[in-house]
Each structure stands twice: as C-alpha cells, then as structure tokens.
C-alpha positions in Angstrom: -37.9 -85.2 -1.9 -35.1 -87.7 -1.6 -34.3 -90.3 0.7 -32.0 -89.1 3.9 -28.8 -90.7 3.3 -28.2 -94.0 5.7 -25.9 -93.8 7.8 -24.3 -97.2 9.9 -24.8 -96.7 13.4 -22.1 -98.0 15.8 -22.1 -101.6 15.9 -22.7 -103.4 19.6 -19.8 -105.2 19.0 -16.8 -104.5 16.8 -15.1 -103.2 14.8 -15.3 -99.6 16.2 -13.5 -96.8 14.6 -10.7 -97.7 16.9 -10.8 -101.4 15.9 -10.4 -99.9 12.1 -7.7 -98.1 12.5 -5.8 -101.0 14.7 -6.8 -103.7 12.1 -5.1 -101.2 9.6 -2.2 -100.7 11.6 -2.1 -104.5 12.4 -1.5 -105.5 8.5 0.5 -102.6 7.9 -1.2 -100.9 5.4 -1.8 -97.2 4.7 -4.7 -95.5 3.9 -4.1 -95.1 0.2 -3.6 -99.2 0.4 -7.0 -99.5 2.9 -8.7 -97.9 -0.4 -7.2 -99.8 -3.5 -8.4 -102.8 -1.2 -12.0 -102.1 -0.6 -12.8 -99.4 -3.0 -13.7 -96.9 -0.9 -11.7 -93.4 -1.5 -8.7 -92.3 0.8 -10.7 -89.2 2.1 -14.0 -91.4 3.4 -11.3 -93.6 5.0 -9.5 -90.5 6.5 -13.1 -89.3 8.0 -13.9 -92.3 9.4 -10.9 -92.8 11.4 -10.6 -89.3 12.7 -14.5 -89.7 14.0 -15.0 -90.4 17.9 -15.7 -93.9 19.0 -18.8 -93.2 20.5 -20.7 -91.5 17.6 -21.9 -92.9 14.8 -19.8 -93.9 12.3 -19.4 -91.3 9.4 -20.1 -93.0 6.7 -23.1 -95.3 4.4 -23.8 -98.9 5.5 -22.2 -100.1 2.4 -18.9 -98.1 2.7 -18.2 -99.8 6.4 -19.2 -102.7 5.1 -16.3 -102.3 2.3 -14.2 -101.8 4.6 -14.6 -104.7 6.9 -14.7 -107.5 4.4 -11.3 -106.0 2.9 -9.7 -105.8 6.0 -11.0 -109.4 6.9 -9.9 -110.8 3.1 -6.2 -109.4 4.9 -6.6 -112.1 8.0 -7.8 -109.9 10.4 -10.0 -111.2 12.6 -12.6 -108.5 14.7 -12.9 -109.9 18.3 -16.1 -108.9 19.6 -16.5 -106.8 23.3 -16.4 -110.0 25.7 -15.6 -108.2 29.2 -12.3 -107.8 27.9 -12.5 -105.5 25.6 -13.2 -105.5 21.6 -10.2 -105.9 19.5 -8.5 -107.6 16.3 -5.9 -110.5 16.0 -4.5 -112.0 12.7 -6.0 -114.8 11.9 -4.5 -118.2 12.1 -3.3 -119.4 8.3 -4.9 -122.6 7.6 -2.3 -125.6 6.7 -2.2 -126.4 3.3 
C-alpha cells in the first residue's frame, strides 16, 4: 500500500492562501507567469488560491514550497501575523 500523499498544513504564520494571491497581485503577475516561475502547473496554482484560508492548503509540501521561494526570488517579502495582521511588502532593493 502506498504512502498517503503529504499535504502542507496551514502555516502559523504566513503566507496564507490569501497572502499568495496578494504577493501575486503585488508583482503583477498572472497565474500562467506564477507557474513558468516556480514550476508548478497553472491548475495547482488555480486550486490553491480558490481554497479557504482556514483549511489546509491544497496542495504537497514541496509544491507551496515552489511557490514561496519564486515569489520571494520576485522581492516579496511575507510579513508574518504580528497583532497586525500577516501580509506581504516588496522588498527594499539593495544599493549597488
């Protein structure tokens, strides 16, 4: 018998679902463009960010994973829940 699939659970802290979608939004870049970044395919991407912020996320360990690192290689920056609510920012561009 196989292994059951992993799934990520919802981090404590971000990024949500909602903090994906936002850090997408915040670069400007579509689906399609969210999945030539990270490698993961339009349709997993379209899954994830239709799921409700307070289930578990959708999708393999690895996939979020993708996801997060190509939206960080971007400059976005995932603020974590501090009282004030989690978000993302761009991040400041270093001075050459």
């Amino acid at each position: 018998m196989a292994a059951p699939r992993q799934r990520a659970s919802r981090p404590a802290g971000p990024p949500s679902v909602a903090c994906l979608r936002a850090a997408r939004a915040l670069i400007g870049v579509s689906q399609g463009e969210l999945a030539q970044m990270s490698g993961v395919s339009v349709g997993a991407i379209a899954r994830i960010e239709r799921y409700a912020a307070d289930r578990p996320l959708p999708c393999k360990v690895r996939t979020w994973t993708l996801l997060v690192a190509a939206l960080e290689s971007a400059g976005v920056a995932f603020i974590e829940e501090n009282g004030g609510g989690a978000g993302v920012r761009l991040r400041k561009r270093r001075a050459s």
